[in-house]
PAFI-671417 format. One record per residue (C-alpha): residue number from 1; residue in three letters; x, y negated, z negated. Coordinates in Angstrom, 3 decimals. Layout:
residues N
+-----+--------+----------+----------+----------+
: num : residu :       px :       py :       pz :
+-----+--------+----------+----------+----------+
: NUM :    ala :        X :        Y :        Z :
...
+-----+--------+----------+----------+----------+
//
This chain:
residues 301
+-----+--------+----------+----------+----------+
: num : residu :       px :       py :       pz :
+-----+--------+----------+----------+----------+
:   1 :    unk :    0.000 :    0.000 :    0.000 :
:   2 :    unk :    1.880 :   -3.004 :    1.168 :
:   3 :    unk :    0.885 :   -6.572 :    2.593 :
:   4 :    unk :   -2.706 :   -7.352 :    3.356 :
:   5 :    unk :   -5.016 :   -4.536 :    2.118 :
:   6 :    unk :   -8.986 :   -4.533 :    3.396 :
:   7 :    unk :  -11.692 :   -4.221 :    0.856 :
:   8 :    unk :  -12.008 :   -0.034 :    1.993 :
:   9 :    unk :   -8.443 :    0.485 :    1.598 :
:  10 :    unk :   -8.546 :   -1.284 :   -2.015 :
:  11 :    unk :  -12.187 :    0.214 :   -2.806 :
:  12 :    unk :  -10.175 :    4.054 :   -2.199 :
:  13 :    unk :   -7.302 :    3.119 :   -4.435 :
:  14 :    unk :   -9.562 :    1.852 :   -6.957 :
:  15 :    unk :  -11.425 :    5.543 :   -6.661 :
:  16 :    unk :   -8.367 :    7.336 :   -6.859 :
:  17 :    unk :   -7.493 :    6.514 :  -10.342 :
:  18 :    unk :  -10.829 :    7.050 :  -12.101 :
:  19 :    unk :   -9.077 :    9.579 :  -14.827 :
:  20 :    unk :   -7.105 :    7.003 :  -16.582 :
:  21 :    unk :  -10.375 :    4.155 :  -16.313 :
:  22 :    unk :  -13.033 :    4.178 :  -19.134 :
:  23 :    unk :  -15.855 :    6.305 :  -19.014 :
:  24 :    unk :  -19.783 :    4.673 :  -19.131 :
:  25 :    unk :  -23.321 :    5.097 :  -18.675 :
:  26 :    unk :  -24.894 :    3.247 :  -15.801 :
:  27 :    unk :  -28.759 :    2.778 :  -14.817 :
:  28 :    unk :  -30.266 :    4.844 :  -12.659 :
:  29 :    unk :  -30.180 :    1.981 :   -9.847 :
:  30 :    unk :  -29.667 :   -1.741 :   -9.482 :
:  31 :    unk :  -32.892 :   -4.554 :   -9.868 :
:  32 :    unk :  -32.113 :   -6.848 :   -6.999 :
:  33 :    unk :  -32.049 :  -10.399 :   -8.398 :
:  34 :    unk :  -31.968 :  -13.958 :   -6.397 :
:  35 :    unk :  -29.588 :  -15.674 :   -8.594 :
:  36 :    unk :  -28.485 :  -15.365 :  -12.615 :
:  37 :    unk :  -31.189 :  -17.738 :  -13.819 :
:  38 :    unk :  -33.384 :  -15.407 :  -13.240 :
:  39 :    unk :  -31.739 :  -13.517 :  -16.418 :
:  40 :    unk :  -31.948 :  -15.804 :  -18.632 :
:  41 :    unk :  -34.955 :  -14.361 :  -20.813 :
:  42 :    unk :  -32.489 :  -10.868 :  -21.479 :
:  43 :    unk :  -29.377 :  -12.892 :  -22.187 :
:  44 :    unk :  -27.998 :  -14.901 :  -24.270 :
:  45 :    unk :  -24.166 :  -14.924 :  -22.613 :
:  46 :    unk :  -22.972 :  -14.622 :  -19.294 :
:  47 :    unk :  -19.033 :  -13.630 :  -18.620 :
:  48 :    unk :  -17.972 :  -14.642 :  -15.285 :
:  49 :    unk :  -14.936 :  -13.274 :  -13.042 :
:  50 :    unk :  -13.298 :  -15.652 :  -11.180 :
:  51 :    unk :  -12.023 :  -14.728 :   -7.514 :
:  52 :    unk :  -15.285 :  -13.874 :   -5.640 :
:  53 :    unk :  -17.759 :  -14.935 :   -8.123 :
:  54 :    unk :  -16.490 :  -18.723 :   -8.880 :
:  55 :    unk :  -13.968 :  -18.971 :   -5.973 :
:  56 :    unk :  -12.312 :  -18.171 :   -3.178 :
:  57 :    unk :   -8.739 :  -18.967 :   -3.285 :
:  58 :    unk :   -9.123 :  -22.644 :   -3.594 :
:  59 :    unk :  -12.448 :  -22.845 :   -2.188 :
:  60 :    unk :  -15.081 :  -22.728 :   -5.108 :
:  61 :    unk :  -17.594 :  -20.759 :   -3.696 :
:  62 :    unk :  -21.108 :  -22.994 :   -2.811 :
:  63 :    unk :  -23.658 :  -22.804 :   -5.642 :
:  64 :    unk :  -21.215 :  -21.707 :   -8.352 :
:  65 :    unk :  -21.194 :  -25.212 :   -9.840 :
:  66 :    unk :  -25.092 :  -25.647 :   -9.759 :
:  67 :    unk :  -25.822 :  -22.329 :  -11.098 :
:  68 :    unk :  -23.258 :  -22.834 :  -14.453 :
:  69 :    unk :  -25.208 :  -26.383 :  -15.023 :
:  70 :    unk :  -28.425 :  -24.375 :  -14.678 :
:  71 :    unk :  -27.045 :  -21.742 :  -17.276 :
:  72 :    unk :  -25.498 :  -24.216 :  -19.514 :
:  73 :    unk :  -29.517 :  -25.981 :  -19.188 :
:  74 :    unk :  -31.025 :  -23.468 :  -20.295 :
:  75 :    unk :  -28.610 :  -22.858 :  -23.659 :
:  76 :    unk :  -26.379 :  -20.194 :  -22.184 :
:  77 :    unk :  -22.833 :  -20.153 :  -23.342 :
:  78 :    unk :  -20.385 :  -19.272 :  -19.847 :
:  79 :    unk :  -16.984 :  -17.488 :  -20.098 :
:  80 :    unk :  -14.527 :  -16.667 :  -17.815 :
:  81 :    unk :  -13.078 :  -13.278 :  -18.109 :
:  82 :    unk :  -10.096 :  -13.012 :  -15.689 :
:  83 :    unk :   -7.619 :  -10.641 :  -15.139 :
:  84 :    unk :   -4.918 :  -13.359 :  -14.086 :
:  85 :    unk :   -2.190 :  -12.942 :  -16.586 :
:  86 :    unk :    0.575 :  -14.597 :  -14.732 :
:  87 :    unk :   -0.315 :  -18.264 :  -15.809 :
:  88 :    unk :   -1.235 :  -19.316 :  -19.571 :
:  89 :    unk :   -4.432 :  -20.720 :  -19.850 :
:  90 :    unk :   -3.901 :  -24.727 :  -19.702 :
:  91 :    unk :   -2.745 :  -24.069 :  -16.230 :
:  92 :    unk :   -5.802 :  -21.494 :  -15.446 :
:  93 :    unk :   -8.275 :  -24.452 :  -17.135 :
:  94 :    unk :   -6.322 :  -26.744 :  -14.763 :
:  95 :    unk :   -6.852 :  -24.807 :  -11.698 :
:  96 :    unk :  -10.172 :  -24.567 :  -12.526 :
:  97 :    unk :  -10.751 :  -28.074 :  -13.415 :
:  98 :    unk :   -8.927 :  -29.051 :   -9.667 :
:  99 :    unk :  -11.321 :  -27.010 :   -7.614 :
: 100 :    unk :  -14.734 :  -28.583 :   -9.662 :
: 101 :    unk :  -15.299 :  -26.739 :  -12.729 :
: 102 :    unk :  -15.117 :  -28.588 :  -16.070 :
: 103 :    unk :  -14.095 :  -25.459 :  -18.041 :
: 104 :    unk :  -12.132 :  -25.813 :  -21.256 :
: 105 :    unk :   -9.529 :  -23.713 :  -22.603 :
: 106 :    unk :  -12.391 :  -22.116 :  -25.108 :
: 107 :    unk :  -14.699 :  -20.978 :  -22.300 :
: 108 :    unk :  -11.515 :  -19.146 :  -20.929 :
: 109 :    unk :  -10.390 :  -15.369 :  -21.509 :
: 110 :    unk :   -7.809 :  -13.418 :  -19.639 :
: 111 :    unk :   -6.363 :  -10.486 :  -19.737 :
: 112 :    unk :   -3.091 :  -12.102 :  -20.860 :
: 113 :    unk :   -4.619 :  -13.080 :  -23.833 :
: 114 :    unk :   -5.811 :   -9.697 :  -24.419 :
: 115 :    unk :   -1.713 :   -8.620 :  -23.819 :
: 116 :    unk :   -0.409 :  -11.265 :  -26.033 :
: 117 :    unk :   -3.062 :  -10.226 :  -28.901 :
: 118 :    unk :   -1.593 :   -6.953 :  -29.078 :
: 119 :    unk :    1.815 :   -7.612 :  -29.222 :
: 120 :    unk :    1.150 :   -9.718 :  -32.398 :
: 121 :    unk :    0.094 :   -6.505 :  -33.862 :
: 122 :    unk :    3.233 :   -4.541 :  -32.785 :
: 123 :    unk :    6.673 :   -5.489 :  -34.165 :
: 124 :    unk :    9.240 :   -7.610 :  -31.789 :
: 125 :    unk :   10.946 :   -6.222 :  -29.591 :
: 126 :    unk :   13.372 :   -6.957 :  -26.381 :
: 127 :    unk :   10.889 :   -6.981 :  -23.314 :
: 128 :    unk :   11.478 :   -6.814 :  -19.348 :
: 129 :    unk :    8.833 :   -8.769 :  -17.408 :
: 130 :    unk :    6.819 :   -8.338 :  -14.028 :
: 131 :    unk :    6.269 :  -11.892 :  -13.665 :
: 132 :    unk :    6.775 :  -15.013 :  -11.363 :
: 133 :    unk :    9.379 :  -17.374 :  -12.589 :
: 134 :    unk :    6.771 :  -20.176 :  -11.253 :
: 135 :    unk :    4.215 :  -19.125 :  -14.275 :
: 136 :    unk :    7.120 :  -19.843 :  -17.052 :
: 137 :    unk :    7.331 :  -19.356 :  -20.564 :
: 138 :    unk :    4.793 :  -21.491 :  -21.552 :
: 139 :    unk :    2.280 :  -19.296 :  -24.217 :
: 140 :    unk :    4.626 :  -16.745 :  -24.275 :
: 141 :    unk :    7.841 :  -18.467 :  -25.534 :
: 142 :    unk :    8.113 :  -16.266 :  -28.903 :
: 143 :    unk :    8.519 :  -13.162 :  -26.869 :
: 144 :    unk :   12.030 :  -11.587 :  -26.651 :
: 145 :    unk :   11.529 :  -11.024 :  -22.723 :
: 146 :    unk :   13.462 :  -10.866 :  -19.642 :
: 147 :    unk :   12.173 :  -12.088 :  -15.902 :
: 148 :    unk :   12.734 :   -8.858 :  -14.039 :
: 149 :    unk :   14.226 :   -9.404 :  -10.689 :
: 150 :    unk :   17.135 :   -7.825 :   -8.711 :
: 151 :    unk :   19.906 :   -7.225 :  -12.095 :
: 152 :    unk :   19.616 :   -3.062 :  -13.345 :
: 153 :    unk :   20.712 :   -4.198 :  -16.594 :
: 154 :    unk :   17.529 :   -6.507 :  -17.693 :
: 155 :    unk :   15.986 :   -3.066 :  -16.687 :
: 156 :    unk :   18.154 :   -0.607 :  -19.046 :
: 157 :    unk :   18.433 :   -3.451 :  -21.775 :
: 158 :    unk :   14.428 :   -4.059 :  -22.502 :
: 159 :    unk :   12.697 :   -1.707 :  -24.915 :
: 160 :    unk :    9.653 :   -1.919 :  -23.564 :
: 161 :    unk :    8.022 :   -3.188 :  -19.620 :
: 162 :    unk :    5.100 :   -5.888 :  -19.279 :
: 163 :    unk :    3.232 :   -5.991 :  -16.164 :
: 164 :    unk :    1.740 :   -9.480 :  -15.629 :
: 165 :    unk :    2.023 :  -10.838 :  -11.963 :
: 166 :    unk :    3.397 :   -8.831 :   -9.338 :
: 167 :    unk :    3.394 :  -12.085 :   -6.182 :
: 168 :    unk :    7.400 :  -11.548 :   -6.646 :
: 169 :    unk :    7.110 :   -8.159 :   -6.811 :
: 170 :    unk :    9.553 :   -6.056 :   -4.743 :
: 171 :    unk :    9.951 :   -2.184 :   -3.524 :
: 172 :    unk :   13.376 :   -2.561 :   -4.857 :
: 173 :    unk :   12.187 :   -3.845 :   -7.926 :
: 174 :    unk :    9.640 :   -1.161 :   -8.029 :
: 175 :    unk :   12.566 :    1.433 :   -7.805 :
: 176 :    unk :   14.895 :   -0.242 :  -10.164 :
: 177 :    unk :   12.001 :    0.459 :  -12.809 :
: 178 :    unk :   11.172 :    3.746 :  -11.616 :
: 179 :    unk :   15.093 :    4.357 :  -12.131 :
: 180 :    unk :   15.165 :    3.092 :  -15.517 :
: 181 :    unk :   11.990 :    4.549 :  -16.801 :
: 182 :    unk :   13.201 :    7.987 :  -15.590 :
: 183 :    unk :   16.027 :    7.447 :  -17.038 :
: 184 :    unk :   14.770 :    6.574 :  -21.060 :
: 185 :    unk :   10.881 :    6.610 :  -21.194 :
: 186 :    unk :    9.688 :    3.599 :  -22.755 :
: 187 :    unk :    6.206 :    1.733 :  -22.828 :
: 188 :    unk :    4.596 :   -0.031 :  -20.588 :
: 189 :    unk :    1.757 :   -2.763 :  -21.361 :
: 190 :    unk :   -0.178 :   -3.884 :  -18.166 :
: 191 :    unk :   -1.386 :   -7.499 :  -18.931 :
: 192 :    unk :   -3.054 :   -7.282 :  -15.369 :
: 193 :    unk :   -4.801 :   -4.083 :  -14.449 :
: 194 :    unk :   -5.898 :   -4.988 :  -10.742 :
: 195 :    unk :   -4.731 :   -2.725 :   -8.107 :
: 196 :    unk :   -5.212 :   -5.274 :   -5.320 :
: 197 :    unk :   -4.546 :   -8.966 :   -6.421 :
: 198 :    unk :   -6.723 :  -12.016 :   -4.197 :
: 199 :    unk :   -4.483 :  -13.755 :   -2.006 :
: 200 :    unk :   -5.484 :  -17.042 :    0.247 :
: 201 :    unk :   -5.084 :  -14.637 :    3.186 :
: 202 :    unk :   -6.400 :  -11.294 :    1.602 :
: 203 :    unk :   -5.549 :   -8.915 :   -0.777 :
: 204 :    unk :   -2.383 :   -7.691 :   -2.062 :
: 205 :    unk :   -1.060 :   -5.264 :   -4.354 :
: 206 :    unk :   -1.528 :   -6.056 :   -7.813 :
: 207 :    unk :    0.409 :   -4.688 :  -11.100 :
: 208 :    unk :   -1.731 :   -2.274 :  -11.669 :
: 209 :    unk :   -1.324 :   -0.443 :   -8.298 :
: 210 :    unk :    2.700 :   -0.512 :   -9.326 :
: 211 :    unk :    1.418 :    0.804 :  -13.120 :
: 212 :    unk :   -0.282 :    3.576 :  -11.284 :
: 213 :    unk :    2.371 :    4.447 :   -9.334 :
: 214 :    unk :    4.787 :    4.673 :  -12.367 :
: 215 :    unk :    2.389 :    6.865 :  -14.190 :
: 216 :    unk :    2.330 :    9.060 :  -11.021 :
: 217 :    unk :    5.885 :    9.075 :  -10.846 :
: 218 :    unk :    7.126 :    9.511 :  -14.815 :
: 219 :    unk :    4.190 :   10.736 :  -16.623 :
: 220 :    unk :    4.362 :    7.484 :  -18.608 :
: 221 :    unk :    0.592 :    6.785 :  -19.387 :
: 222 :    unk :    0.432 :    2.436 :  -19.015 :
: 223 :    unk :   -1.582 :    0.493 :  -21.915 :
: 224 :    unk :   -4.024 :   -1.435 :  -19.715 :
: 225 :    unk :   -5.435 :   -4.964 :  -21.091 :
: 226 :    unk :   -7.519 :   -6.143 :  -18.783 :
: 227 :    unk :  -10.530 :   -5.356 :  -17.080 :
: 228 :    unk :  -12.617 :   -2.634 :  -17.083 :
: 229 :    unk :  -10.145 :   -1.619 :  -20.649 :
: 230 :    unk :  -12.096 :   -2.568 :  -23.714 :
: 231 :    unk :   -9.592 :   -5.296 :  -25.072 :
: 232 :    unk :  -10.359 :   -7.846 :  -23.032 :
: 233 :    unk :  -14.356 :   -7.489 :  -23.522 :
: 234 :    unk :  -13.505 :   -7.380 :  -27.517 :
: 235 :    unk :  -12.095 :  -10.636 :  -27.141 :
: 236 :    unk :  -14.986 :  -11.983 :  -25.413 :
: 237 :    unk :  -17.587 :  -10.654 :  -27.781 :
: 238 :    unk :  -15.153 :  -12.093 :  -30.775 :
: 239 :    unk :  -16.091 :  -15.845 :  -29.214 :
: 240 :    unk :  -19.882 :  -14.543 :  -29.371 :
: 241 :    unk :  -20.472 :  -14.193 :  -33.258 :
: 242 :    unk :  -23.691 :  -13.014 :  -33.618 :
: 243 :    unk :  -24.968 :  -12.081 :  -30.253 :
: 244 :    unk :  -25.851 :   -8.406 :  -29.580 :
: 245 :    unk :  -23.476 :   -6.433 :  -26.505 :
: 246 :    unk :  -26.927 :   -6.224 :  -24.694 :
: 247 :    unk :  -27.301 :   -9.875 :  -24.909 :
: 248 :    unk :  -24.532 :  -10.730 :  -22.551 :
: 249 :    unk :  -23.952 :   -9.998 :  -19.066 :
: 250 :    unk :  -20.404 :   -9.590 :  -17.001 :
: 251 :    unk :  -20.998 :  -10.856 :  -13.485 :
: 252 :    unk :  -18.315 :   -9.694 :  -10.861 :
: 253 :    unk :  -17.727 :   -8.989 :   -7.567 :
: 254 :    unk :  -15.667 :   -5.638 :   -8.244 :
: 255 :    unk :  -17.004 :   -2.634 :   -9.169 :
: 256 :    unk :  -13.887 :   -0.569 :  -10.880 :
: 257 :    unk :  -13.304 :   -3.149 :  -12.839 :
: 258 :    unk :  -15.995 :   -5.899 :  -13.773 :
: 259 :    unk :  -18.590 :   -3.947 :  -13.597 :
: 260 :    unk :  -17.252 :   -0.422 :  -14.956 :
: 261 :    unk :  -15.519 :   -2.714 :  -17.641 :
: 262 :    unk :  -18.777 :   -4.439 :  -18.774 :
: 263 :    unk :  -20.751 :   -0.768 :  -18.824 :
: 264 :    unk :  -17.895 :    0.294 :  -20.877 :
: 265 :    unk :  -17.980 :   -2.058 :  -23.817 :
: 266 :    unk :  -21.721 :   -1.666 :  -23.716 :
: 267 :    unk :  -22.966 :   -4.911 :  -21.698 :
: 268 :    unk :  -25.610 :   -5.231 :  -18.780 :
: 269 :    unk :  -23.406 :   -6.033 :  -15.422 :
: 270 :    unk :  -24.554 :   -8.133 :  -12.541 :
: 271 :    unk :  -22.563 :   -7.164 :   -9.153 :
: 272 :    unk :  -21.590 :  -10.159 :   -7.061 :
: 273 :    unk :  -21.952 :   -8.916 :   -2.984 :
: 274 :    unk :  -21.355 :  -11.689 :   -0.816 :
: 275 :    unk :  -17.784 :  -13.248 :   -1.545 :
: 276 :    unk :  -15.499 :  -10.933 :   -3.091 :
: 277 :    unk :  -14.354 :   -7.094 :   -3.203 :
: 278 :    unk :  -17.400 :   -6.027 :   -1.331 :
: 279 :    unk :  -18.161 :   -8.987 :    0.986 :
: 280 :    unk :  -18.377 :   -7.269 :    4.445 :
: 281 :    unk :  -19.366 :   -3.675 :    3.030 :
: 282 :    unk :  -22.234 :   -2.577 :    2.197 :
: 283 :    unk :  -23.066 :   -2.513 :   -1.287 :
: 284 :    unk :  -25.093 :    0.671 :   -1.470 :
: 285 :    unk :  -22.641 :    2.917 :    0.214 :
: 286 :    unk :  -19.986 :    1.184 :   -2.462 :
: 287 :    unk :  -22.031 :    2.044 :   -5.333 :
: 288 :    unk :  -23.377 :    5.388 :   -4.125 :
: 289 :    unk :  -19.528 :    6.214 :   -3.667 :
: 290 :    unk :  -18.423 :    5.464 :   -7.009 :
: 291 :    unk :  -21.635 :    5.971 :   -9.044 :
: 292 :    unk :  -20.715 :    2.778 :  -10.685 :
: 293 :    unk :  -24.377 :    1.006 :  -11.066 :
: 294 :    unk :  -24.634 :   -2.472 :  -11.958 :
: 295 :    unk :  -28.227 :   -3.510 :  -14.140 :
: 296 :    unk :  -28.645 :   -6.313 :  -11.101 :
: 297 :    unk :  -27.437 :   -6.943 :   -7.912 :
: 298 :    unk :  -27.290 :  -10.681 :   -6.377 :
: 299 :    unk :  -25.470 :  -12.165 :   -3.284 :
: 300 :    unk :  -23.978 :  -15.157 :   -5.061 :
: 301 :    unk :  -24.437 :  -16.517 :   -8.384 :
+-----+--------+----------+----------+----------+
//
């Protein structure tokens, strides 16, 4: 899987590593719905992917902005739950902010933050990152961690791997941690579980296709933070005191992962068709394919 991968190709490779995604119980089939207003009697929350639900690149998608005002109207509290973990979040609420939406850094949650509350919980230790050098140390300048690039000895000197952005990602790369993981097993902690990463030209592969293919390769099992993995969705529900799982819906445009994810951690899921993962296939064969039902099924939000 290199360059620009279609929406089949990354659909397949999303299907092909179902044993190591959560298991959940889905309805029997999808209510059709014309927009998420029309929810807003059966919920009390709505978490919102980004790419392909709120924007395209750095096109926000048409309606997105109306339909949060509408929510926000009607006394609904809106979160984004991303699985960008490359950037901290004052430069996700900025990117946000420069395409239209007034988001602040409370009504954002990524899977980075999911990463970095973890590692509070474990002891230090001397880390190797999959990350681009233009995301920086900012939120994350405590860690003991290493920009992983072309130099085998970041690779045999860090005690542990995180996976956050892989846009500098290289095959070499790739093989200099396959080389060192064979080598002395250590862990790895995927701060971004997508397989295929949203490009401005199309889709790409993301760290979790390379965490996938070092599990393949080693036997190491990754820790996954993101998206559908329940850490992520425990930090959302933490900024919801008080409101029941079924009480809040996870709106996105990929099935493995946003909607899986919200089934998962107990939520009703609302599948985004017309701008994302599935824009250009049909839905029904997607979902028939994976049986991975969302509660409702809209074209745009």
């Amino acid at each position: 899987m290199r360059g620009v991968i279609d929406a089949a190709a990354a659909f397949a490779a999303y299907e092909a590593v179902r044993h190591r995604l959560p298991e959940a119980a889905f309805p029997a089939r999808a209510t059709a719905v014309a927009n998420l207003l029309a929810l807003a009697d059966m919920a009390d929350v709505f978490l919102l992917d980004a790419f392909g639900v709120l924007n395209v690149g750095n096109r926000p998608i048409p309606g997105a902005r109306a339909a949060i005002a509408a929510l926000r109207r009607a006394g609904k509290r809106v979160i984004v739950v991303s699985n960008a973990a490359s950037y901290c979040k004052r430069v996700q609420v900025d990117h946000y902010r420069r395409i239209g939406f007034d988001f602040v850094e409370e009504d954002v949650i990524s899977s980075r933050d999911a990463l970095l509350e973890e590692l509070r919980r474990r002891p230090p230790c001397r880390s190797g990152m999959m990350a681009p050098r233009a995301g920086g140390r900012e939120g994350i300048e405590h860690l003991d961690a290493d920009f992983l690039e072309d130099d085998a000895g970041a690779y045999a000197a860090a005690e542990a791997f995180l996976l956050l952005g892989s846009c500098e990602w290289t095959e070499d790369r790739q093989g200099l941690l396959l080389q060192s993981l064979t080598q002395r097993p250590r862990q790895v902690l995927v701060g971004n579980p997508d397989i295929v990463a949203p490009r401005e030209k199309g889709l790409s592969p993301g760290p979790g296709h390379y965490a996938h293919r070092i599990a393949d390769a080693t036997g190491i099992e990754p820790e996954f933070f993101g998206k559908p993995f329940g850490a992520i969705f425990d930090l959302a529900l933490a900024c919801c005191p008080g409101v029941a799982p079924r009480r809040v819906v996870m709106v996105g445009d990929t099935l493995q992962t946003d909607i899986l994810g919200g089934a998962a951690a107990g939520l009703r899921t609302a599948l985004v068709t017309g701008h994302g993962a599935l824009a250009g296939l049909d839905p029904t064969v997607a979902i028939d394919g994976s049986g991975i039902v969302p509660d409702f099924i809209l074209p745009s939000i």
